[in-house]
Every structure is written in C-alpha cells, then in structure tokens.
N, C-alpha and C positions, 0 to 999 in steps of 0.2 A: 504494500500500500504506500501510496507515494504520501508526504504533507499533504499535498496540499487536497487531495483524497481523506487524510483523515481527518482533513480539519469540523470536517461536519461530527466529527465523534466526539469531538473536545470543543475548542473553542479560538477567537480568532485572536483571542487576549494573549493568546501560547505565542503566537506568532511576532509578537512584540519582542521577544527575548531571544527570536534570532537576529540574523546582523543584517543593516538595513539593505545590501545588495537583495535578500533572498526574501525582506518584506516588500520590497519592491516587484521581486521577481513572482509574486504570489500574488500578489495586488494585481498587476496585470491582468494575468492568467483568470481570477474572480471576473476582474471587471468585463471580461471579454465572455461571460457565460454566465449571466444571469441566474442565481439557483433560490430555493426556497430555505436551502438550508443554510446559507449565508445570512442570512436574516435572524433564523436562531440565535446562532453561531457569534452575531455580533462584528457584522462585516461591516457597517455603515461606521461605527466606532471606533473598528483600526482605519477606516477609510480618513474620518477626522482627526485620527491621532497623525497619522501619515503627512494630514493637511497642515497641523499645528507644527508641525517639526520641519516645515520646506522639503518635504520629499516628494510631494506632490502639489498640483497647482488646481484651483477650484474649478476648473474644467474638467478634470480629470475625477475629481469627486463627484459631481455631478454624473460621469457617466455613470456610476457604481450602481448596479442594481435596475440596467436599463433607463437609466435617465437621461433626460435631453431636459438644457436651462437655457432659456433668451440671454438673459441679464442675469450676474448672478450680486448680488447687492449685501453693501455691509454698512451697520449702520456707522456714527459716527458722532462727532458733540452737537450739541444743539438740537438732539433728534434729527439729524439730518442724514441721508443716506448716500453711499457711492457705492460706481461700479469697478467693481474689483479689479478688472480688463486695465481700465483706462486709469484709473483713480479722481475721477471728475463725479463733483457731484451731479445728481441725478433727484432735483428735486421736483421737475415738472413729471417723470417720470414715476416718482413715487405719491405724489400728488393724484394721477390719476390711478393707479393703486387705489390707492386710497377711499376713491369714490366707488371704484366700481365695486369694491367690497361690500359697498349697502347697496347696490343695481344702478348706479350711474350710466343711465342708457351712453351716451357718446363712450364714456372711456372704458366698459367692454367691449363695445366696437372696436375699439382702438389695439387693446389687448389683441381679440379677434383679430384684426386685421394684420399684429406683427406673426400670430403665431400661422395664421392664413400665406401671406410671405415665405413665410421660414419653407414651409412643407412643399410649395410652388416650388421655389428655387430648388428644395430638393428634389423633387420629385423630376425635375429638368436635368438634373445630374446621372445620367446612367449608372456611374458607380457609387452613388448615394448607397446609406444601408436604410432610407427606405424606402427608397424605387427598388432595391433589392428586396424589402419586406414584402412588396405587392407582386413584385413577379415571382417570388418562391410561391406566394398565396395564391396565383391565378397557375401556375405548372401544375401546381398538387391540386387543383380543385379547392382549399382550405377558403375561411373567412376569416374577415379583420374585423373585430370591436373595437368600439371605442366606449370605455368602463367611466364614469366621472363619479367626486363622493356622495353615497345615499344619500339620498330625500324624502319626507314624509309630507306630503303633499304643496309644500311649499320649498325653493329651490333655491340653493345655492349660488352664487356667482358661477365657481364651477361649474355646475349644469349650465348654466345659460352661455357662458361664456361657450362652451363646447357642442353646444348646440348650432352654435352661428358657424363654430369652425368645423364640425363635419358635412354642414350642408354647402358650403364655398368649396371644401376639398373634394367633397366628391362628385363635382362639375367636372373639378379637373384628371381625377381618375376616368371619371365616362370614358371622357375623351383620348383615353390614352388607353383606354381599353384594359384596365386594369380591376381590381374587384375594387367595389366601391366598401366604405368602412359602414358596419353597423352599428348604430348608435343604441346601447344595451345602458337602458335603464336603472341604478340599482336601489332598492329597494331600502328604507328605515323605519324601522317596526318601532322599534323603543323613539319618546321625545328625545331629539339629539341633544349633548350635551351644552350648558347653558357658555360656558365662560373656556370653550375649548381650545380659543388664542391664549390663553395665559397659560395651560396648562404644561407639565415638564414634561421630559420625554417618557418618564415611567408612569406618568398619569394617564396619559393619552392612548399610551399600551393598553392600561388597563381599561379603559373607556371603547380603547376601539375590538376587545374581547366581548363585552358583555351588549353595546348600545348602538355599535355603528352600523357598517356598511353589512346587507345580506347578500353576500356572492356567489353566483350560481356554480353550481357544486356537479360531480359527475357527468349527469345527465346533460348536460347542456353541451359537453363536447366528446359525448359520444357518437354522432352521427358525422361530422365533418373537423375536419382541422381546425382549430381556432387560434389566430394571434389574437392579443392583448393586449391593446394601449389602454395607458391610466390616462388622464386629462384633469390637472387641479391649477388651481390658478396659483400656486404657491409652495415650493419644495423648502419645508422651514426642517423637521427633524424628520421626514421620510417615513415617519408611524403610518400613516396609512397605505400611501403608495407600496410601503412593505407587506403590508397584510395582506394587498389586491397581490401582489407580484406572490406571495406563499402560498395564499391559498389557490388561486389561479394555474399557476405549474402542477401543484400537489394533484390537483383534480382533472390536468390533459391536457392545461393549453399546451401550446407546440411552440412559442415563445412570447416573453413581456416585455414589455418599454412603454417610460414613461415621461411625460410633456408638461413642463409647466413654462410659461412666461420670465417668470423672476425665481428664483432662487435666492436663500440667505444665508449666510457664511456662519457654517457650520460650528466652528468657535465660538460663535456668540451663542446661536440658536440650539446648540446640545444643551447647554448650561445656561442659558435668562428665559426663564419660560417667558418674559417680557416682552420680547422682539419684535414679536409677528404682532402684536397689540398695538406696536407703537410705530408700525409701519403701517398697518388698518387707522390710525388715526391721523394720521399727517395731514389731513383737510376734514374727512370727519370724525370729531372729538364724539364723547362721551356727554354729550347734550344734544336740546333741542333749539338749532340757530339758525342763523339765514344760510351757512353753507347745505347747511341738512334740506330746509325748506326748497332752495333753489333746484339740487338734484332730485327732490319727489315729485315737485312741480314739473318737470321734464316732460314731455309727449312719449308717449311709449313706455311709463317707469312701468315696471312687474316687480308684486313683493319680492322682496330677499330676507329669507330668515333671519342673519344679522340686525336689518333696520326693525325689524317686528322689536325683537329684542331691544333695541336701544330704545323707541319711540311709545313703547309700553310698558318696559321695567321700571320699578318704585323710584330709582334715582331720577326720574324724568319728570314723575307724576303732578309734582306741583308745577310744573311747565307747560304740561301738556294742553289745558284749556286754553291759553293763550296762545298755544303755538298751532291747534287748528286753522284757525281761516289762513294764516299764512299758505297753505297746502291745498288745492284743488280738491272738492270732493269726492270727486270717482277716486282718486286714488287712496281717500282714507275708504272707501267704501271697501276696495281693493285689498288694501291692508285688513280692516275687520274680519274680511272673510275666513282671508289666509289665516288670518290668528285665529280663527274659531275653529278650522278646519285641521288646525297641530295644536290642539287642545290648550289652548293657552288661555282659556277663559278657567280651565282648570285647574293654574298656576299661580299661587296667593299671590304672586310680587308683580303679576298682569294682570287678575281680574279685576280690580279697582280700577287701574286705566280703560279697561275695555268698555266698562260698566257705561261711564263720560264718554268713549266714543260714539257708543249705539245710543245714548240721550243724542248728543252729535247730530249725527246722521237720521234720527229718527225727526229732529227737529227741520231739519232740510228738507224730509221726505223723501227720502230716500232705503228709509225701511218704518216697515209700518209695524203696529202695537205690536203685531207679536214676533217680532224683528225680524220677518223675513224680506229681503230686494226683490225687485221684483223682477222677472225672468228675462 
C-alpha cells in the first residue's frame, strides 16, 4: 500500500510530519483526484496548512477537492477586502457581494454574468477540463448536474444565482452539441440554520449532519453516469461543498467539481467564524436602512432567506413599522409569504414582526380578514 493509498486509513495530519518535498508531492496527487475520503481524512486542512507555510498558493487550494474560484479574496483593516492575485483592493466588488446576499437583482446578475464568462471562455478552449467534462459526458452517454445549497421553499442567493447561470450555459452547450447541465434541485426538510455565517468550521459540520442539504443517494445514479457540479456563491471553509462532493462519489457519481464566484482565504476563514458575516455586510449591515430599502425596492426582487431573517428578526422589530412604506408593497406581500411558507411565523424572534406585517398589508388590502392574497 502506497501513502498516499493509506492515507484514507489514518489521517492527513500524519502527512505533516513528512518532509515538505513528499507533502507536496501528495498534495498534488489528492488535488488531481477528487475523493470522498479526503474529506474525512482532513485534506482541506493540510491543504490550509500547506497554504499558511508558502508551499502553496491560493489557487492551488482552491482546486483541492474539485474547486474552481473567480476571485479568491482576503479580508483586511477597515473591513475592507482584497484580491489575493493582485493585492488591490476590491471594494466595488465586495460591495456587490454584499447585496446580492439579500437578492440584489442587478449584482446576481452581475455575479451571473462573470461566472457565465468564465464557462464560455472555457468551454471555447478545446483542452479546457471542462469542455473535457462534456465531451467524456456526451462519448459515455452520462449526464451533468448542476447540485446548489438546499432550500425549503424559499431560496438562497445560490439557487438563484445558479439558476441564471445554467440557463445562459446551456445555450451554449446546445450549440456545440454537447449534453446540456441539469439543474437538480436539493431539497431542506429541517428550518435551515439561523446565524450559519458566523458559524466555525466544526459547527457547520455538525449543522450540515443533522439540518442541511438532502442528497440524492443511490438510486439517482443508477441508471446513467452522472457528473457533479456544486454551485454556491461562496467557498469560505468548504463544509458543504465537502459533504455534496462525499456523499455524491460515495453513492456513483462518476466525478465532482465545484464553482463558486469568490472564495476567502482560508487563514482567516478556518479560524474567525466572522469572515463571511463581515463580507455579507459591506453594504448591507445588520438593520433596516435606505441601502436595504433601495435593493427590495428593485423591479424583479425575489425573497432570499437571508433578508426574511434580517427584516423580521427581534433586533429589527422596533424599526420595522417605520421602515415599511419605504418598501413597495408587493414585495413585502412577497416577503410575508415566503416567511409563512419556512414556518417562520412559528419562530418567537419572527412572529411578532410578522404579526405588524399582515396588520401591514391587511390594511392596504392586500390580504383580507383571514389573511389570505388573493390569487
């Protein structure tokens, strides 16, 4: 049995205490073959340890475990954020970030459109690995998904965001005669967790064991070959994208990779469960103000689980009457729904707000005594 064979028996921590030619020379070999037992094993961990000590460069951590990153970003003083590449800050860039994390129709678009880009260009490239993905997938007959994180009836950035960019990308597969990507829905049984940016890496473990994403298992690739792309709008400690990539191999697919926009440097983001909070806030904070009111007023806004949260949670609540009319009605109608429909009327720290919306909207007319809208 060779190392790097046994390392799935043991652990990837052993591998630290060889000499860095042969953590290198093992690091590769991982990166280059996506496995479910790396994840165990504790592969994204020496990938960071490798990152912290200049033996590798955040490009190369990114691929680890099938990943592909636009931008890979670290934050900086003044909450302000740069890209690792260049070292130039990137504050218009983390700006829209920012918004679209509560559904800022233009800057998912925006998103959308670089990550729409990216895949064109590759996909133009012959020796891409993946124009290489579609044509192994179209020789063998297989299919390509495209996996984004569960939702319980109201949706993530991630979803929408990935929604725009499977329906753009596979114009451009049609036409190249290539199999086009199926867009696999994943399902969230349990209320998702509330405050799951702050959380550490071993919380979010435990969080995405018991509450999160439900991943189609066996039966789903038994009949045909299936790749695997993940789609999140954000690679901060890789707990998800890990579990889609374990469980998914464990159960048949035939290979994973995964796409996010931005990515954040792993030094910070193992260790400040803070990061990705303070990067979701760079334009909208943690209130109800004119940046917030501007992006719900937008033509086109759709709930995002995030904003429910921020615009109904008790830290809000003495704001909230006031900060109605600012907000177009259909969209608070919009919002009510979605909260009642991911039981949030059933959540002490939301029902009191909801209570003032549906008075709200009732007094508008827009739902009647026994609060239903009408069809």
């Amino acid at each position: 049995m060779t190392l790097l064979s046994s390392i799935a028996a043991r652990s990837w921590a052993e591998v630290l205490q060889a000499p860095d030619d042969v953590q290198l020379a093992l690091f590769r070999q991982a990166a280059a073959r996506p496995s479910g037992d790396d994840v165990k094993t504790g592969f994204r961990a020496f990938a960071a340890d490798l990152l912290a000590r200049g033996l590798i460069d955040m490009g190369e951590y990114v691929t680890i475990l099938g990943g592909t990153a636009l931008v890979c970003l670290k934050p900086g003083p003044q909450g302000r954020f740069h890209d690792m590449r260049t070292g130039h800050e990137v504050g218009e860039l983390a700006a829209i970030y920012s918004r679209a994390k509560y559904g800022g129709v233009e800057d998912i678009r925006y998103l959308a459109r670089c990550l729409v880009d990216y895949l064109y260009a590759e996909l133009d490239d012959p020796c891409s690995k993946w124009t290489a993905l579609f044509q192994d997938a179209k020789a063998s007959g297989d299919c390509v998904v495209m996996m984004t994180t569960g939702w319980r009836n109201v949706p993530s950035t991630a979803n929408v965001l990935y929604d725009i960019v499977v329906e753009a990308v596979n114009l451009r597969l049609a036409h190249l005669a290539l199999p086009t990507i199926i867009n696999v829905k994943l399902p969230r049984l349990a209320p998702p967790c509330e405050h799951y940016a702050n959380l550490s890496l071993e919380e979010r473990e435990q969080v995405n064991l018991i509450q999160d994403h439900v991943i189609p298992a066996e039966n789903f690739y038994r009949w045909s070959g299936v790749h695997v792309i993940f789609g999140d709008d954000v690679l901060v400690t890789g707990s998800t994208a890990d579990k889609v990539l374990q469980e998914s191999l464990r159960n048949g697919a035939k290979s994973f990779r995964a796409l996010y926009p931005v990515a954040i440097d792993p030094r910070v983001a193992l260790t400040d469960a803070t990061v990705e909070d303070r990067l979701n806030s760079v334009v909208i904070a943690h209130q109800l103000d004119d940046a917030l009111a501007q992006l719900l007023s937008a033509p086109g806004y759709q709930p995002i689980l995030r904003t429910l949260r921020l615009v109904l949670g008790e830290g809000n609540r003495e704001a909230l009457a006031a900060f109605l009319p600012k907000v177009p009605a259909p969209t608070w109608l919009g919002l009510y729904k979605a909260a009642l429909g991911n039981e949030f009327l059933a959540q002490a720290q939301c029902a009191p707000s909801l209570v003032l919306l549906r008075s709200y909207l009732s007094r508008l007319g827009l739902l009647d005594d026994a609060g239903r809208a009408a069809l």
